[in-house]
N, C-alpha and C positions, 0 to 999 in steps of 0.2 A: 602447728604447721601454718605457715601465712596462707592466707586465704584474699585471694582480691573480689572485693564487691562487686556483688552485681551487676549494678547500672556502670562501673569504671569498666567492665570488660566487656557489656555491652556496646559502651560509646566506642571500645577501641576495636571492635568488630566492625561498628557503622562506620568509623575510620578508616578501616581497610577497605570497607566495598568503595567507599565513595571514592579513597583515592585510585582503586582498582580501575573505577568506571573513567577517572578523569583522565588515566593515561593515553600517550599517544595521540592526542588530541592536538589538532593545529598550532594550537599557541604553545606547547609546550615542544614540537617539533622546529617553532620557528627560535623560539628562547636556545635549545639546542644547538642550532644550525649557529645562530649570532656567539653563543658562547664558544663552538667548535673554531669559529673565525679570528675572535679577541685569543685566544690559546695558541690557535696556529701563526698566528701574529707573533704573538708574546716570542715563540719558541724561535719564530727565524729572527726575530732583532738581537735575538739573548743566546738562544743554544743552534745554530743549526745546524743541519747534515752535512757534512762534507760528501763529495764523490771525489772519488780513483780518477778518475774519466769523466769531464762534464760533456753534455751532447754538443757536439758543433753545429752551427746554425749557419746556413748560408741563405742570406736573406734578398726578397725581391723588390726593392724599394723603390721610393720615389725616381731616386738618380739613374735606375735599369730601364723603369718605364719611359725617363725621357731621354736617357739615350739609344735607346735601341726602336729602331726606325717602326719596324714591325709592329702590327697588331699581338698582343699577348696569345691571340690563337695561333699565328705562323712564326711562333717561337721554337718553332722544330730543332732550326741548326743550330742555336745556341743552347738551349738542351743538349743536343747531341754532343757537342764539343764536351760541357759540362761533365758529361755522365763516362767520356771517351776517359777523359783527364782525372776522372775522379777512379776509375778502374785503374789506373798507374799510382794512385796515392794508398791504393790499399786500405782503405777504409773495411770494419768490420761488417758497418749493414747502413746502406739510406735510403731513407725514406722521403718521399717526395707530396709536399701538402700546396702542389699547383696546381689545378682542374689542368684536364689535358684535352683535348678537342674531340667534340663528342661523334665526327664524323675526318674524313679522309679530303684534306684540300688539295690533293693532287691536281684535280683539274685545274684550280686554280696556280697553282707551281708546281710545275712537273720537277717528279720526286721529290716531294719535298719530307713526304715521311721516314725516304729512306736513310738521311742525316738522323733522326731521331731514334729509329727503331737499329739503327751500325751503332750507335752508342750505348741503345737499351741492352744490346745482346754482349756488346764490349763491357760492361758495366756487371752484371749479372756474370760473366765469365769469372770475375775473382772475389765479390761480395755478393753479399741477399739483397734485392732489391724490392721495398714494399712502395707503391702507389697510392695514394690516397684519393677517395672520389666521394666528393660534396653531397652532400642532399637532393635530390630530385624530384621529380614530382610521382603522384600515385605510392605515397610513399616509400617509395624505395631509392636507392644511388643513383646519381648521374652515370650516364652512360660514356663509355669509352670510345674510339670508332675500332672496329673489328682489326684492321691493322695494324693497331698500336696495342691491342686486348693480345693478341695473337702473340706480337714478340715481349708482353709484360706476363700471362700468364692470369687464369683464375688465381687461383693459389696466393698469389702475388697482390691481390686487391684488399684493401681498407677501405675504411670506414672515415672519413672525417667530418664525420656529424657531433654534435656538443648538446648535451642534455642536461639542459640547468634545472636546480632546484626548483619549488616553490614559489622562493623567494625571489628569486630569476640568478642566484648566485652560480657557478660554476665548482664543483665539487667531486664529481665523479664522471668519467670515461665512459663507463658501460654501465648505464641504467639500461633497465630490460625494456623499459616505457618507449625508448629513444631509438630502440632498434631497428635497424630497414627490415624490409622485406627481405633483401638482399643476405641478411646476416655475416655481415663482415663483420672482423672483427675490428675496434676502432685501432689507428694507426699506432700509438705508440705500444699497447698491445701485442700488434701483428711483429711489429719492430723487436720489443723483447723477448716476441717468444724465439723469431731468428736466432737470437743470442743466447737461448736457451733460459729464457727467465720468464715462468709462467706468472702470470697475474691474477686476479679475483674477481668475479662479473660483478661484486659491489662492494669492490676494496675505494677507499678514499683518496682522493689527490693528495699527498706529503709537500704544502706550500712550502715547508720547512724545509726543505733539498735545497742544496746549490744555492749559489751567491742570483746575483742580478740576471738575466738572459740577457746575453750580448752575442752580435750577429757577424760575420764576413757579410759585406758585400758581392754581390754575383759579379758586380764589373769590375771587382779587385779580382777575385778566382778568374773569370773569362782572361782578364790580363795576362794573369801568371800562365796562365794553359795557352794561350797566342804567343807569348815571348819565350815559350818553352823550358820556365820557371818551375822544375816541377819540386827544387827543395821547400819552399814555402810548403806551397799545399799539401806536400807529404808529412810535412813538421805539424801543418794541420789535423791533417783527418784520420792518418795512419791509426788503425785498429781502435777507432773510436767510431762512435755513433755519428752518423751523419741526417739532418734534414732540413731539406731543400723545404724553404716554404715562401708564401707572399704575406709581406707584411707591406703591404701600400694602406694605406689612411680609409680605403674605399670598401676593405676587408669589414665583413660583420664582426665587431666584439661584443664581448663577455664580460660582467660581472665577474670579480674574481675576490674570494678573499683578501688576497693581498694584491700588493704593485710587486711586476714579476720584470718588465721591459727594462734593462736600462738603458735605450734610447729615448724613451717617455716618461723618466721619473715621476714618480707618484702617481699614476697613473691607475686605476682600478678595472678599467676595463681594455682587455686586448683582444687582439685577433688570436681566430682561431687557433690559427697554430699553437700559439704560446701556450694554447692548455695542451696539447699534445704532448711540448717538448716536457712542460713539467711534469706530466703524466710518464714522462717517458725518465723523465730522472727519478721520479719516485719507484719506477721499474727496476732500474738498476740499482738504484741504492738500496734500500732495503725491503721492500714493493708497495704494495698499497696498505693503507690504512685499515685492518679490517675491525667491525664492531665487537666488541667485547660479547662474552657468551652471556643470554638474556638471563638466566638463571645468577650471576653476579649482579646485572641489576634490580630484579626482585628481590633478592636477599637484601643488599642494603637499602630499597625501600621500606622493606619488612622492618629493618632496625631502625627506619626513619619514624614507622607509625610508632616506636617505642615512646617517642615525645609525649605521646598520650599521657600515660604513667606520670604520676609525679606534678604536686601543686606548683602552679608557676611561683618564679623568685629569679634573683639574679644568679646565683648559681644554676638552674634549668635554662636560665638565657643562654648566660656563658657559653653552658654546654652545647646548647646551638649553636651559636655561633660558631666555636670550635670545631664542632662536627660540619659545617658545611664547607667551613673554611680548609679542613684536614680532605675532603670532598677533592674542592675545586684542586686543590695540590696532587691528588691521587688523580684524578682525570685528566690532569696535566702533565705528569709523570707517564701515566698507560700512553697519552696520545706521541710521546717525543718516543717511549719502546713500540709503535706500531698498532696499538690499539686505542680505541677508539670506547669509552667510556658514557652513554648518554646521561645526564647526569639531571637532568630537567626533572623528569621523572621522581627522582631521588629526593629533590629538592621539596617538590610538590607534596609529594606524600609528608616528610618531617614538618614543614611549615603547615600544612593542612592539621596533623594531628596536633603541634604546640600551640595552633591558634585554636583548636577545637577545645582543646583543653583549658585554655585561659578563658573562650567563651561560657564552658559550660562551668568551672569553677566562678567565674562570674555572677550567672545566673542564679547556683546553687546560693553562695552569699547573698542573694537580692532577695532569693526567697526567705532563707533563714531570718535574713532583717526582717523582712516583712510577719514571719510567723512570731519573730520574739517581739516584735513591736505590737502586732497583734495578740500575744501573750501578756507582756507586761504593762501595756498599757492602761494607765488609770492604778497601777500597782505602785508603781517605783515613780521619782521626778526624774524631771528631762534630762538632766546631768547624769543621772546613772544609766537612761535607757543609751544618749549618746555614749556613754564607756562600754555600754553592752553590744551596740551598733559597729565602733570603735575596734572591737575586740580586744578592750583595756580590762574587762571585766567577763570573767569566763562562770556562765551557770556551775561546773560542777568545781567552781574554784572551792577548797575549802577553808580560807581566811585565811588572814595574814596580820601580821601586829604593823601598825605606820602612826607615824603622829598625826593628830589630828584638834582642831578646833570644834568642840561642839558647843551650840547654842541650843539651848533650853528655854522655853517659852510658853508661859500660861496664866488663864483666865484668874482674877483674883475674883472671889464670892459667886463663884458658879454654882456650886449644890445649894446654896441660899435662894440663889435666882434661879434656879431648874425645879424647888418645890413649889416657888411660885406661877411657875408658867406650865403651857401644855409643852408633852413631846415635839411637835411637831413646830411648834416654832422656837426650841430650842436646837434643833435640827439644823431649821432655817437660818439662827443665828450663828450658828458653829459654821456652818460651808462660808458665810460671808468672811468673820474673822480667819479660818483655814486658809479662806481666796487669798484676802488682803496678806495675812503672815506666808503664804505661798510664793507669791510676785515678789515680797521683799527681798525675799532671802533667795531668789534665784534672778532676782536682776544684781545680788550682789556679787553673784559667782557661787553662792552654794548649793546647799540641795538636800532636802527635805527627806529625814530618816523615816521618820515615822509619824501619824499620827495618833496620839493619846488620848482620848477622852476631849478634855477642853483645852487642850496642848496639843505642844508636837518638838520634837528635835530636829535640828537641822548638822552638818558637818559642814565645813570650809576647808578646802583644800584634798578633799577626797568626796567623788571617784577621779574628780580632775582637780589633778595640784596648782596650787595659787601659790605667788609670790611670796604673800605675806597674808593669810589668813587671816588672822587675829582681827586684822584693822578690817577685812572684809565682813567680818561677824560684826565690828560693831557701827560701821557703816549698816549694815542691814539691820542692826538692833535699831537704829534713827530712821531708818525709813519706817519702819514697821509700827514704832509710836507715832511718826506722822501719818499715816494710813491708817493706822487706828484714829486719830485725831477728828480726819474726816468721817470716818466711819460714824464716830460717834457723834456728828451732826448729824448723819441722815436719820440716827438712831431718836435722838431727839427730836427731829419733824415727825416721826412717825409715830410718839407717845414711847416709846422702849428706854429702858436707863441706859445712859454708856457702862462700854467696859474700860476695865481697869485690867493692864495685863503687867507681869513681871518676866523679867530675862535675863538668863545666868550665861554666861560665858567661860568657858575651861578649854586651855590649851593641852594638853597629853597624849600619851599614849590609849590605843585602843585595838581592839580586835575588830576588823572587819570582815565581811565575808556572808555567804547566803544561809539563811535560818530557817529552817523548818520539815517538810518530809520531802518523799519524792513526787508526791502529785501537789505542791504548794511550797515555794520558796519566796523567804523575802530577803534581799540584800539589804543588810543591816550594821551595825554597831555596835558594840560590847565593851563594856568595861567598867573602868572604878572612876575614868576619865568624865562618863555621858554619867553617872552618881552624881559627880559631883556638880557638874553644868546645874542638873533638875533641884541638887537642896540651893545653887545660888538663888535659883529664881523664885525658890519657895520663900526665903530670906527677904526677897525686895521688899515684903509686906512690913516687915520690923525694922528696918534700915532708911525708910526714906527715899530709897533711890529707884527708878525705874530699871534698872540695869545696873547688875553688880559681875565683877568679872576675878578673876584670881591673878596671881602677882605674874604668872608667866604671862599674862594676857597685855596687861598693864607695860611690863616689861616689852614686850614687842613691839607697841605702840609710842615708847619710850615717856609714858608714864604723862604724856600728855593730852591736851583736846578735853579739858577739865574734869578728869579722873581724881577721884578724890581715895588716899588710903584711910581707910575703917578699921586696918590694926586687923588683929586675931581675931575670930569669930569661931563659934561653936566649941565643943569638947576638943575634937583636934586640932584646937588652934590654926585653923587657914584662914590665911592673909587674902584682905578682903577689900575690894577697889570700888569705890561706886561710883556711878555717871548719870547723872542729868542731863541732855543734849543741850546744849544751848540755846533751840529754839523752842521747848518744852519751856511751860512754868510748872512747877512742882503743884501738885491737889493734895490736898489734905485729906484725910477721910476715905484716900481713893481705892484703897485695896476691900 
């Protein structure tokens, strides 16, 4: 039965609390919020909502305020006319986003509420009538004056207050944070439900609704209701949604996701109103945005800490990336059917576990370097610990057959000169000559099999392959007589005889792989290949040559850099190459 370790299902515990603790947290609310915008964008350029019915806008603009003589408080009679004209057009419900005067100017123009309140009651006789009233202070709505309350009705009152995000963006209608004392409901709300369409106290604005917001002018409507024009305005408003609102330049705007005006192209911030009206098409279209159930986004968090699991590679990328990207498409899909997907959350958690997990397999390899370097160090040469560092070379690898160039190399007249001296400075002489044949052969590119007694083997081209081996082995066969060279100065200031070394060279096959039990291995070489390397060099002694190497060796090097052929040697006849370096003179006597 598969079993997961320990410490992997440990880390994916500590993964889940931490991304557990990080949710809901401000930056992954505002990440949210930015990504909710770029989608709601995406979907009104590319897909958006059509309506049956868009809301009709009769707008109070620049051109009303200068031409209508009146102060915007003793806008009574034109109101009233408005509201007279607009009850012949049959309109289904409107709503009105003008503050209305929060006291009775009769004294100042006698009757003059009674034009306003003949038109609120004409008005209300064949449509629903909702009133909108602004902010005020001590928390709660601006007030009404009692004459104008009287013929509009409690019942009849709204809300046109706007509660922006965080962020200061404009999103939702009914945040509970936002609410008066008064508890009205906010206008396009109050509007819908007229029309029988209830809404959600934290359902989302649908940016996505409806083309551009384009307005009537009030002094085009006033026209047509003065020249007794009533097909226009009936062609208008007949059984659709009406609201009367003030869009003068001097109105507070909004941040909004998107540009909604088309009188202010590109524009990001509108009056008030504007969020109403799209509040109010997203009412009637399909309603509001509401959030997806939290239990779907823990679950696919859940699937997100699975990242954990599984050594990083470019396949575990992929599959991130895929998975976030298959994400964003699904929370883009949910938000154009009406829900609302937060998807930040999701994100956090998967990238938190694939990064925890590339951290901690990190680590884990830093340790193990450090333990097998700490293990094999002073064991193995740099070339094998780097294939072991590497991961070119696996401890419980068990060998493999590869070609390879071995170099053979050893002391001539050592047990003669080991009866004559004490241990200890034969000790001493062996690490110097080991040092000197150590540096040779791994400034050539090779690396140091083993050492033997007054020898040792080296390999070329394993555990790191080289171009051309061969000529690297006998490159470091010349360095190594010249490093002996000097050696054997300091050996002479110091009263000691020099040495005399011999080195064989063979190209072949061999087995490679690590040798010994389970508490001591040594990565090594094997064969009839590393035989033959150690009888060349046993041979230098009878041949003359410092260095004899065999015909594949010869061959590689293309038989030149004055290689000398020496014909068949020994009982089996192998073809026998010898070299002198160039800058060597040949010693007599030297072996």
């Amino acid at each position: 039965m598969f079993r997961v370790p320990r410490d992997i299902l440990i880390g994916f515990l500590l993964v889940c609390a931490v991304g557990w603790s990080l949710m809901e947290t401000r930056a992954l609310r505002f990440a949210d919020r930015a990504l909710y915008d770029a989608q709601i964008g995406w979907l009104r350029a590319r897909s958006p909502t059509p309506l049956a019915q868009d809301v009709v806008v009769i707008g109070v603009d620049e051109a009303a305020y200068l031409a209508i003589a009146e102060p915007t408080a003793l806008w009574h009679t034109h109101l009233g006319i408005l509201f007279a004209g607009l009850s012949a057009a049959e309109p289904a419900v409107v709503g009105l986003a003008i503050p209305l005067p929060v006291r009775s100017y009769d004294f100042l123009v006698k009757d003059i509420d009674a034009m306003l309140i003949s038109g609120i009651h004409r008005l209300k006789s064949t449509a629903p009538l909702v009133v909108g009233q602004p902010p005020g202070i001590g928390g709660r709505l601006r007030p009404i004056s009692p004459e104008l309350l009287a013929a509009i009705g409690e019942k009849d009152l709204a809300s046109l207050a706007i509660c922006e995000d965080m962020d200061g963006v404009v999103r939702r209608i009914n945040q509970r944070r936002c609410q008066s004392a008064d508890q009205r409901d906010p206008l396009a709300l109050a509007m819908a439900k007229r029309l029988g369409r209830q809404g959600s106290p934290s359902g989302m604005i649908d940016y996505s609704v409806g083309g551009s917001i384009e307005y009537t002018p009030l002094l085009t409507v006033l026209g047509w209701i003065h020249r007794g024009e009533t097909e226009p305005l009936r062609a208008l408003v007949k059984g659709r949604a009406v609201v009367v609102a003030s869009l003068l330049p001097t109105e507070t705007r909004h941040r909004l996701p998107v540009a909604l005006a088309g009188w202010d192209p590109g524009s990001r911030t509108e009056p008030g109103a504007v969020v109403h009206i799209q509040a109010l098409r997203t009412l009637l279209a399909r309603g509001l945005i509401e959030r997806a159930p939290e239990n779907l986004s823990l679950l696919l968090a859940g699937l997100g800490a699975l990242f954990w699991f599984g050594r990083a590679g470019w396949i575990k990328g992929l599959a991130l990336i895929t998975a976030l990207a298959a994400l964003l498409v699904l929370s883009t899909h949910a938000l154009w059917q009406g829900d609302y997907l937060r998807v930040a959350n999701i994100v956090m958690v998967a990238l938190l576990a694939y990064g925890a997990r590339l951290a901690w397999d990190f680590i884990r390899r830093f340790r193990e370097r450090q333990l097998l370097r700490s293990m094999f160090a002073g064991h193995v040469s740099p070339q094998v610990m780097r294939a072991l560092l590497g991961g070119e070379l696996q401890v419980e690898e068990n060998g493999r057959s590869q070609q390879v160039t071995v170099l053979a190399v050893g002391i001539r007249g050592f047990a003669a000169r080991a009866s004559r001296s004490t241990p200890q400075a034969m000790i001493a002489l062996l690490n110097r000559f080991h040092a000197a044949a150590g540096l040779a052969i791994q400034t050539s590119g090779g690396a140091v099999d083993k050492y033997v007694g007054d020898g040792l083997t080296a390999t070329f081209g394993l555990p790191q392959p080289l171009d051309a081996p061969q000529r690297n082995a006998l490159e470091a066969a010349r360095d190594l007589l010249l490093r002996i060279e000097r050696l054997n100065k300091e050996l002479v200031e110091e009263g000691i005889d020099p040495l005399y070394i011999g080195i064989g060279i063979h190209s072949g096959e061999v087995l490679a792989g690590y040798v010994g039990s389970a508490q001591r291995r040594e990565f090594s070489v094997i064969g009839e290949s590393v035989g033959i390397a150690g009888r060349l060099q046993a041979m230098t002694k009878d041949l003359g040559h410092p260095v004899l190497c065999t015909q594949a060796v010869a061959a590689a090097v293309g038989h030149g850099g004055g290689l000398v052929d020496l014909g068949a040697v020994g009982t089996d006849g192998l073809d026998v190459w010898g070299w002198t370096p160039p800058v060597l003179t040949p010693r007599e006597g030297g072996a």
